[in-house]
N, C-alpha and C positions, 0 to 999 in steps of 0.2 A: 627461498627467501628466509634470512635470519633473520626472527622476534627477539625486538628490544624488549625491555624490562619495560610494565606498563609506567613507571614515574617517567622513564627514558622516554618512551614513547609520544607522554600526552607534553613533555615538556618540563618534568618535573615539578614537585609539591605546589610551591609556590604560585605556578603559572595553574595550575589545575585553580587553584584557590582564589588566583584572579578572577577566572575563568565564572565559577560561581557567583563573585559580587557583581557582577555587571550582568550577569543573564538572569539570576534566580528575581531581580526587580520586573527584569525586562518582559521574562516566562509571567509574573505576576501582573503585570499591563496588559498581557497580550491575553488571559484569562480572563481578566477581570472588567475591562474597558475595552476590547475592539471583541470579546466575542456576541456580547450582548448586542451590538450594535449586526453583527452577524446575522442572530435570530430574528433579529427586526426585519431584515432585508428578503428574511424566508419564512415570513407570514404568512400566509392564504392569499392574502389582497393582493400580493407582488406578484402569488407564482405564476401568472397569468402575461404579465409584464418581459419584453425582451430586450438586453444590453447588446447588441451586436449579435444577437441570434440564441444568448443566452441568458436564462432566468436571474434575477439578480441576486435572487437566493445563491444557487451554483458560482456565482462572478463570487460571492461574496467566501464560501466556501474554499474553496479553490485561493484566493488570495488568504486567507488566515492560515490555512494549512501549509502553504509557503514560506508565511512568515514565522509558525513556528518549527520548521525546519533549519530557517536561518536562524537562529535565534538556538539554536539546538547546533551549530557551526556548520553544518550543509551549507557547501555552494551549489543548488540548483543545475544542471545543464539538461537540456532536451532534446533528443535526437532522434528523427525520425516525426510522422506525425500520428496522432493516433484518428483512428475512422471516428468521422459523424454519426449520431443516431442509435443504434440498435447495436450492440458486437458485446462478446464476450470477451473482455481481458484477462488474459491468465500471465502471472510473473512468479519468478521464483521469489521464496519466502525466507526473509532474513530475520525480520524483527519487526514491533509495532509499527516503527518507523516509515513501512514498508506501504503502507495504507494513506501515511500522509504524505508520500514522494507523490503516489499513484493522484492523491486527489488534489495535489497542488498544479497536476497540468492536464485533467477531467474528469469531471462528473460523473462516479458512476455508485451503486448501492455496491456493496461487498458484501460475500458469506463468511460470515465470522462465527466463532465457538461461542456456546451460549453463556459460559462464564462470562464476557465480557461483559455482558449485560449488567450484570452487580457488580461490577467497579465504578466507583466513587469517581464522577465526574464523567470518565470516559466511556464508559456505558450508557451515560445519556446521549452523550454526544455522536455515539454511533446512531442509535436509535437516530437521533435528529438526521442524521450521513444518509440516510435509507437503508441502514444495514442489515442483513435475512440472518438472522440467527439460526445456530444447529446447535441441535446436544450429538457431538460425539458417539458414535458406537450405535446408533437408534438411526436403525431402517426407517421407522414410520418417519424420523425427525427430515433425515434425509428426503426422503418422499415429499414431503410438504415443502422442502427448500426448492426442490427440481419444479415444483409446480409455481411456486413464487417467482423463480427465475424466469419460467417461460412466459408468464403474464406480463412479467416487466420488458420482456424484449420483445413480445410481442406489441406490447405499446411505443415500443420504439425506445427505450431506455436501454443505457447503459450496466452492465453488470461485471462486478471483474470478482474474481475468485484467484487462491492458492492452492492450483491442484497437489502440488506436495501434500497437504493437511494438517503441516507443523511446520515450524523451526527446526532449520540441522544445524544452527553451528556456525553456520554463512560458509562452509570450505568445501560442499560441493550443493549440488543441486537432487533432490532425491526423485524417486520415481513418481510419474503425474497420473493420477487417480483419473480413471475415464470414464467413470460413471456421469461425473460431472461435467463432462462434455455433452452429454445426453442433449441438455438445457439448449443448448445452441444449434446439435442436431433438429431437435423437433420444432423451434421458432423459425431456422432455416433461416440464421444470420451467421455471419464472419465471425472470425475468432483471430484474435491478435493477441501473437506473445509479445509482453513486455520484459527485459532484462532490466533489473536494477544491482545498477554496481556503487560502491559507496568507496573512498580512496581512491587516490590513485593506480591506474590498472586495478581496482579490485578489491586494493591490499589491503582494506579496512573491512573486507566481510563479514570476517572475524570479530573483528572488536567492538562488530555495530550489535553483534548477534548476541544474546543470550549466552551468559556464559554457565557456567554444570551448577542447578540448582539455583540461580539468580530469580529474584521474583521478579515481577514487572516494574516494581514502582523501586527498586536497585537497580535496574537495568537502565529509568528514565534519570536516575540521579548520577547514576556514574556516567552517561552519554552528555548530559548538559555540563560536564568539567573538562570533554576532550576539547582538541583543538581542534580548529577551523578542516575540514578537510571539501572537495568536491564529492557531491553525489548525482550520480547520470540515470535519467530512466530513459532506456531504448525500445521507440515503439516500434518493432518488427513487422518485416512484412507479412499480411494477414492472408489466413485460412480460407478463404471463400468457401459460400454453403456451393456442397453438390459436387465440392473439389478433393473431393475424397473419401475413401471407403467405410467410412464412420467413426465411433467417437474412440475407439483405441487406436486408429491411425492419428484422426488429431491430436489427440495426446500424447502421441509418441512424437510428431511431427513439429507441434508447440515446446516440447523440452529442448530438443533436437536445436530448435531454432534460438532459444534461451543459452542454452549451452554451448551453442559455438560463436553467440556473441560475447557471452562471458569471457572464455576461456578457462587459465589455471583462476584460483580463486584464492584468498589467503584470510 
């Protein structure tokens, strides 16, 4: 595939600059006026309360995180469906972005680096997500994640994780760490890979991803001036506990199954 010139690409100066007047208001509504009303609906007093089988914290969750996807030019598609209850999600890992495909079609807590935690605004907002924070490189931190995970699935809760353990680039998929399958081993629930593809066939991997050196908060402002593209999360068919010889075959198995939904990647 030949790469356009990013002005080629997003459509040129202009349309990039339109692109920010009409969203950088809309991003400011969607912060400022529907999340609040968010936190409200995931009070104490609600969580107990069920919308068609789900919390209306989670309805509420799940719809915001859609909407700033749109709003970010994602068209939503969902393919597949993902399991009820208890299951470990594992997808390949593009970009931030990657967390709000996930939680815009369910509910689940994520292990996330513990840096995110002191980012300004979004670091709250994981913590409120149910997200188990790790420091990197730290056995004991690890250890404490693994035991977090299993209590939650033991309770019947959703958890989804990025066994890559970074961002590559969006141009391939990297090797899946299987430690962290452990978690789903010993609760003795499913595990379902999720592929997410962004462009057409793919071909926006690339330009959703991190590019060499970009911080986060250049990665959110250069993404809300692209154009419109689709973005597809595919929930694959799932790993069932007992249905294989432990957690480095699941994890060879869950890439395996990632990667040949993907295909080439761009």
């Amino acid at each position: 595939m030949t790469s356009l010139p990013a002005s080629a690409a997003s459509g040129g100066t202009s349309a990039r600059a339109l692109r920010y007047v009409v969203r950088v208001p809309m991003l400011l509504w969607h912060m400022c006026v529907h999340l609040p009303v968010v936190l409200l609906l995931g009070m104490p007093a609600l969580a107990g309360r069920r919308w068609t089988g789900e919390a209306p914290g989670h309805r509420a969750i799940r719809w915001w995180q859609g909407g700033l996807m749109w709003i970010f030019g994602f068209r939503l598609r969902r393919l597949g469906t993902p399991l009820p209850g208890a299951v470990l999600f594992v997808a390949n890992h593009v970009s931030w972005i990657d967390i709000s495909a996930l939680h815009s079609q369910r509910m689940m807590g994520f292990v996330a680096k513990r840096e995110i935690a002191g980012w300004p605004l979004v670091g709250w907002l994981a913590g409120r997500g149910e997200t188990i924070f790790h420091q990197r490189g730290s056995q004991e931190s690890l250890g404490g994640v693994l035991q977090e995970m299993v209590a939650r699935l033991r309770s019947g809760r959703g958890v989804g994780v990025f066994p890559e353990g970074r961002t590559r680039g969006g141009d391939h998929v990297g090797p899946f760490h299987a430690r962290i399958f452990l978690a789903a081993v010993e609760a003795n629930v499913a595990v379902q890979p999720v592929a997410l593809r962004y462009g057409v066939d793919g071909a926006a991997q690339s330009t959703v991803a991190f590019g060499e050196r970009e911080s986060f908060f250049a990665n959110i402002l250069r993404l809300l001036g692209e154009p419109v593209r689709p973005a597809e999360v595919v929930f694959l068919e799932p790993i069932l506990p007992g249905n294989t010889e432990g957690r480095r075959r699941i994890a060879d198995v869950s890439r395996e199954r990632i990667v040949a939904e993907l295909g080439p990647v761009g």
